[in-house]
C-alpha positions as a printed NumPy array, in Angstrom:
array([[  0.   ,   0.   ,   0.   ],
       [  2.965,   1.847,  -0.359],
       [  2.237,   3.565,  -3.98 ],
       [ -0.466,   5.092,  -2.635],
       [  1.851,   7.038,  -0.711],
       [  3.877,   8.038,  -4.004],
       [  0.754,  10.195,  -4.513],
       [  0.152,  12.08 ,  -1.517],
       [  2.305,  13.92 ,   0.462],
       [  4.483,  13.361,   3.367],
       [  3.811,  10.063,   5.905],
       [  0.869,   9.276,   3.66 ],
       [  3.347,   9.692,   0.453],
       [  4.796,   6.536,   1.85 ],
       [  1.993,   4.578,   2.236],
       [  0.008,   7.107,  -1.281],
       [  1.017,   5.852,  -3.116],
       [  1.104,   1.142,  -3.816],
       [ -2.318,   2.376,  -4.964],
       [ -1.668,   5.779,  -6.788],
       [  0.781,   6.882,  -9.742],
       [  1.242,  10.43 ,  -9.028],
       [  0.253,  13.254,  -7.474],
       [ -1.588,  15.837,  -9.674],
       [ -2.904,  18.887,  -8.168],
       [ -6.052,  19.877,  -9.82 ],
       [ -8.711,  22.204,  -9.016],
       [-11.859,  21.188,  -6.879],
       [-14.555,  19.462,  -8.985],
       [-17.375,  19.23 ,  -6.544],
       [-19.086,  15.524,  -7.118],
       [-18.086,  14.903, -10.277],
       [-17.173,  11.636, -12.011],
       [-15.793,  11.083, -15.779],
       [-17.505,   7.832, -16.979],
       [-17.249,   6.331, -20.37 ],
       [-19.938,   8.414, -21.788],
       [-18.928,  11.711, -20.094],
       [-19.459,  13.479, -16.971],
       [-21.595,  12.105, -14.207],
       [-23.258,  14.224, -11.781],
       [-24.006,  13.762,  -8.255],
       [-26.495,  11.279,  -8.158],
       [-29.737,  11.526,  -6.004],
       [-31.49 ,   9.538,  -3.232],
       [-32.114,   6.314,  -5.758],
       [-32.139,   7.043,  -9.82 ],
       [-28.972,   6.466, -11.517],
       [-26.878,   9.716, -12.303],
       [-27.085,  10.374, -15.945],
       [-23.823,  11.172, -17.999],
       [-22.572,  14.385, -19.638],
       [-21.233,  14.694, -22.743],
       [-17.734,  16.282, -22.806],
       [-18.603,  19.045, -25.527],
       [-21.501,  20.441, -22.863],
       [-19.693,  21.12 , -20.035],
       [-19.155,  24.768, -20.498],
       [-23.03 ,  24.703, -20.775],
       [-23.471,  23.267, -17.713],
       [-21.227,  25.894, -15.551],
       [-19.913,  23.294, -13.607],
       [-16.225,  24.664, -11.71 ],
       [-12.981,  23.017, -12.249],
       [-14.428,  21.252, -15.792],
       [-12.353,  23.082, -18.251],
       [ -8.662,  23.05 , -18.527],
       [ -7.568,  26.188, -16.83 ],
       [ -9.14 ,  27.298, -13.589],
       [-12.702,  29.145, -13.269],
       [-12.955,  32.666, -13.419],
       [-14.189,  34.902, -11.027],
       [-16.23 ,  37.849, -11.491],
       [-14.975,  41.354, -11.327],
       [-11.31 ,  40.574, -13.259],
       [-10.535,  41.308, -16.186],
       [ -9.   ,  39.489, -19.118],
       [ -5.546,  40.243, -18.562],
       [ -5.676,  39.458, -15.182],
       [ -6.888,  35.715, -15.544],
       [ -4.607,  35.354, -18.326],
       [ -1.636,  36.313, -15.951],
       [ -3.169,  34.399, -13.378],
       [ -3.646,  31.611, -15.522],
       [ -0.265,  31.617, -16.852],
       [  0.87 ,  31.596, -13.185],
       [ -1.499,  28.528, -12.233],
       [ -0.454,  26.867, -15.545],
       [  3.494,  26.774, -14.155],
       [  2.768,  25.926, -10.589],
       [  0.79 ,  22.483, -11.771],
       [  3.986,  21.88 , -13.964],
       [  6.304,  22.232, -11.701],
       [  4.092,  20.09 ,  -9.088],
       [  3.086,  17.257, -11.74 ],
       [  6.665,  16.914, -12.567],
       [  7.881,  17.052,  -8.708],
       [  5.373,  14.229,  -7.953],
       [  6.413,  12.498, -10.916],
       [ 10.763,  12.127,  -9.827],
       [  8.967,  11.817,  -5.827],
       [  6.899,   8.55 ,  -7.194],
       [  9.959,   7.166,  -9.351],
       [ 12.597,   7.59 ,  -6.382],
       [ 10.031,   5.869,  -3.821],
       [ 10.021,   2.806,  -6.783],
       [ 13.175,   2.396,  -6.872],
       [ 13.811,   2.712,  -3.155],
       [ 10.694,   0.176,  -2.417],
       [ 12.803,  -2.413,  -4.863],
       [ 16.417,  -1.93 ,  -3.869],
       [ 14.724,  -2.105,   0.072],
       [ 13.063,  -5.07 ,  -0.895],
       [ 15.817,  -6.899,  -2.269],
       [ 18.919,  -5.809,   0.606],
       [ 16.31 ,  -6.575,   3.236],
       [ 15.647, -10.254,   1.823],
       [ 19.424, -10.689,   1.407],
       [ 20.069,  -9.999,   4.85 ],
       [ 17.551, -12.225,   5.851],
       [ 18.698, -15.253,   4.013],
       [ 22.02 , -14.913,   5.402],
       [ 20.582, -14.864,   8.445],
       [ 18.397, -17.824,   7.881],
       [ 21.31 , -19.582,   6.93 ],
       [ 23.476, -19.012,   9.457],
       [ 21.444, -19.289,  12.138],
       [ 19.201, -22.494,  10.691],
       [ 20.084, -24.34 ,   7.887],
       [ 20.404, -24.295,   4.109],
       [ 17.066, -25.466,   3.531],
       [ 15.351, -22.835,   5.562],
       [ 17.173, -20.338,   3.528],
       [ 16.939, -21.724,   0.235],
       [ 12.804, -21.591,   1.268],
       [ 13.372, -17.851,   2.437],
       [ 15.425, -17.307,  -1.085],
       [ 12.496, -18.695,  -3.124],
       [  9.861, -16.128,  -0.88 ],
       [ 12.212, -13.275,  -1.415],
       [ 12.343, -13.574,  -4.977],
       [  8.475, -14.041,  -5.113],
       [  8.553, -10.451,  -3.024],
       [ 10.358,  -8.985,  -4.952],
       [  8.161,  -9.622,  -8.165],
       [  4.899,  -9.284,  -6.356],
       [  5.917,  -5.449,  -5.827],
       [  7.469,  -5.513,  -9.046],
       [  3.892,  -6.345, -11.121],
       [  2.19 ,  -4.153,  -8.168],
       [  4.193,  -1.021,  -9.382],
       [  3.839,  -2.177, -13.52 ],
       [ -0.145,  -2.293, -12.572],
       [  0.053,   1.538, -11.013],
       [  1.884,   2.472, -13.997],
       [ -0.707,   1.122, -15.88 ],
       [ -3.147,   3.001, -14.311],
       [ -5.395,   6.143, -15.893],
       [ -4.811,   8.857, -13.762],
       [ -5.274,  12.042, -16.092],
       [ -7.991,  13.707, -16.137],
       [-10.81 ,  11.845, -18.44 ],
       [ -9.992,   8.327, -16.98 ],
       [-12.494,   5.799, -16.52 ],
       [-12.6  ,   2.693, -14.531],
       [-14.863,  -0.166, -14.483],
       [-16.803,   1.262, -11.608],
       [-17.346,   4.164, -12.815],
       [-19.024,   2.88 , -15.918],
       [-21.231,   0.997, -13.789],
       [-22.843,   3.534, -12.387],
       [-23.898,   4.558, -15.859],
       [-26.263,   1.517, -15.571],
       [-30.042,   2.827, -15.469],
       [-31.286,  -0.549, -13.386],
       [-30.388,   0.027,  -9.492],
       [-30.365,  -3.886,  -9.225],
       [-28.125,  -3.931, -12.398],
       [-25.971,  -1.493, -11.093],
       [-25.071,  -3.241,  -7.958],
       [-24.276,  -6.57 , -10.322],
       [-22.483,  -4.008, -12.348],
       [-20.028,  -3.066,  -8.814],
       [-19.604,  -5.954,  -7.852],
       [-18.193,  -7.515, -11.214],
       [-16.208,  -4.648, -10.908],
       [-14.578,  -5.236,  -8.37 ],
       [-14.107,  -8.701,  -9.059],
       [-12.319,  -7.666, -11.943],
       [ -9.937,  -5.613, -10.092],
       [ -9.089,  -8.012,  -7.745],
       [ -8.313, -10.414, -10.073],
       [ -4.314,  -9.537, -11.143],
       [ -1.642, -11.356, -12.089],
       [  0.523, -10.459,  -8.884],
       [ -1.918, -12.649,  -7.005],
       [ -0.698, -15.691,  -8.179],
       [  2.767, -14.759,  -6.937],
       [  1.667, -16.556,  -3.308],
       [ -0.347, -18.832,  -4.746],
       [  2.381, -20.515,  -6.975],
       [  4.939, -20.378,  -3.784],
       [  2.535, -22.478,  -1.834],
       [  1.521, -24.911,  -4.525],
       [  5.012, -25.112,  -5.017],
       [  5.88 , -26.15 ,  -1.661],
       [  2.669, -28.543,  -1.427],
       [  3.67 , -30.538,  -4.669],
       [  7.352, -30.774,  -3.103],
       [  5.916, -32.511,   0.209],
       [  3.396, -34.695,  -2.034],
       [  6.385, -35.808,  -4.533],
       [  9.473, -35.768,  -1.844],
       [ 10.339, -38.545,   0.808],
       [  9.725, -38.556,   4.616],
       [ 12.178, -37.341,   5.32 ],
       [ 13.277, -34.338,   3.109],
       [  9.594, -32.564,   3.201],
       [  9.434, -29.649,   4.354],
       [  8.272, -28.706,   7.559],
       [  6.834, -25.66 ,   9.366],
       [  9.694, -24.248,   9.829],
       [ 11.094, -24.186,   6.499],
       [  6.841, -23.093,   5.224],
       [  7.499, -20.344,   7.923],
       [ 10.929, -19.192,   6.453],
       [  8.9  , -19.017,   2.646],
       [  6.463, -16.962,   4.17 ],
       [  9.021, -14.59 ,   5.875],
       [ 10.568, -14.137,   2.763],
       [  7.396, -13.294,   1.02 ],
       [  7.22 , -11.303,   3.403],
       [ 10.562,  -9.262,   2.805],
       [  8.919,  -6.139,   1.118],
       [  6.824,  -5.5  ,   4.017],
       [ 10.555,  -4.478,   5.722],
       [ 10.931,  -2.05 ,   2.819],
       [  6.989,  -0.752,   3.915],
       [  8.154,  -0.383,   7.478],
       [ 11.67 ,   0.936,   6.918],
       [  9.783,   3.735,   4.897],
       [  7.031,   4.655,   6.676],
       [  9.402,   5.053,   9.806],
       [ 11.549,   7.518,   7.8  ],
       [  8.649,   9.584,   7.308],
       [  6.888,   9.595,  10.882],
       [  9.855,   9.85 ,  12.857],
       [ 10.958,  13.457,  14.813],
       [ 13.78 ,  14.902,  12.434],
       [ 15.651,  17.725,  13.46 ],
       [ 15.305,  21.149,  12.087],
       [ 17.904,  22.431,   9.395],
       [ 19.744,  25.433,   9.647],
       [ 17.293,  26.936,   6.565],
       [ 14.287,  25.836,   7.928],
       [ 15.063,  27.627,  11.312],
       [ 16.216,  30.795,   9.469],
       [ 13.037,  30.636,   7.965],
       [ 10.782,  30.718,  10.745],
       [  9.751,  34.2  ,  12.512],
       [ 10.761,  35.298,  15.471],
       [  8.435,  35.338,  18.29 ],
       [  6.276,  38.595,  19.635],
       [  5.012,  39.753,  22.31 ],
       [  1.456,  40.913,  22.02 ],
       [  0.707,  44.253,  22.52 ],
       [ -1.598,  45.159,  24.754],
       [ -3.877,  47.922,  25.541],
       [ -4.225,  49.957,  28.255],
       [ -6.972,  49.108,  30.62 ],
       [ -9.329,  50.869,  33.176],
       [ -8.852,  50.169,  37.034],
       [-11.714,  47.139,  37.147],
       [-11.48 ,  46.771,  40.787],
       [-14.732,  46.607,  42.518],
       [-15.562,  49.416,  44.828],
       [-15.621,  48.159,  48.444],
       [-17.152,  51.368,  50.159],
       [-20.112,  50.625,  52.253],
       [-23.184,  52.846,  51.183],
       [-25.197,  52.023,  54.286],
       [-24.046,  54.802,  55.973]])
């Protein structure tokens, strides 16, 4: 879940992005969905929301749906051309910041992934036996191209504006009933991807081993356990990363420099509140 941090910023940049290819600032597009057939609008109670075409947005006046950023009322043209221009740079500069952030966090998931199940085949071996690490050795390797096809599928994925998924052309069907079908064989879709059978090959593997091997060279748990820790390996990359983020860093000499210095608040002058302890009785 670690891609999903390559498209958000700074703890959550870590964990943004196994799920997300970069980070695109755009503006706010209040409830709005791009479907196969165009722009979906927020959908009522029950009825199905009914799609757009493209070439009637401007008709519709809805904010954010054009390429540059809406414009207010009271500017004039040369004003929200400069500001446009301005706007047009920043998202640039950000797209192509979160594009080198998301290909340095690949490569540093991968190299992570592979030192880390290194290290703990050595271990393995030193400490138990060969067997036990050649196990761990076959799980590492499995780790390493589980992440591998989980990065390929983020690449793979639409994120620009105009994308559509399988979801979101199902909620272009009319029927409600047909629309949950619609979901769900979504989302059975999804789940179905190649990196999946990663695990499922390691412990078919290991079960037609035992079946085919004698007594006494089958594996046992402890050698299944070392396959599974080195499956495991890329979660050590996940942790190693997520600790870099979330843990207290000292402050640079810039960043101090930066900060403001502290004031005192001024204060004004007050009148004498002090309650007026004279008896009147007399």
């Amino acid at each position: 879940m670690l891609l999903a941090a390559g498209r958000c910023g700074g703890a959550v940049r870590t964990i943004n992005g196994l799920f997300g290819r970069r980070q695109f600032i755009r503006p706010h597009r209040p409830h709005v969905a791009v479907g196969r057939n165009g722009v979906i609008g927020a959908r009522p109670s029950s009825p199905a929301r009914s799609a757009i075409p493209l070439a009637t947005l401007e008709d519709r006046d809805i904010a954010g749906a054009g390429d540059g950023i809406p414009r207010a009322d009271g500017i004039t043209e040369a004003q929200y051309a400069e500001y446009d221009a301005n706007y047009q740079r920043w998202l640039e500069t950000t797209r192509r910041d979160g594009a080198e952030a998301y290909e340095a966090l690949k490569t540093k998931l991968l190299k992570r992934t592979q030192r880390g199940g290194t290290f703990l085949t050595l271990y393995i071996f030193l400490v138990v036996n060969s067997v036990a690490a050649l196990c761990c050795m076959l799980g590492v390797g499995g780790s390493y191209l589980y992440l591998w096809l989980l990065i390929k599928d983020v690449d793979a994925r639409d994120v620009e504006d105009g994308g559509s998924t399988r979801v979101l052309d199902a909620e272009e069907v009319e029927s409600r009933v047909g629309r949950f079908v619609s979901k769900a064989f979504a989302g059975y879709m999804e789940a179905l991807n190649p990196r999946l059978l990663v695990p499922a090959a390691l412990a078919a593997a290991a079960w037609l081993y035992n079946q085919n091997a004698e007594p006494e060279v089958q594996l046992g748990l402890l050698e299944e356990g070392c396959l599974i820790l080195g499956f495991a390996s890329y979660k050590l990359a996940l942790g190693s990363e997520i600790w870099e983020s979330l843990k207290p860093k000292a402050k640079t000499a810039e960043e101090i420099a930066r900060e403001s210095r502290p004031m005192l608040p001024q204060l004004e002058d007050v009148e004498d509140v002090r309650p007026d302890l004279k008896d009147e009785r007399f």
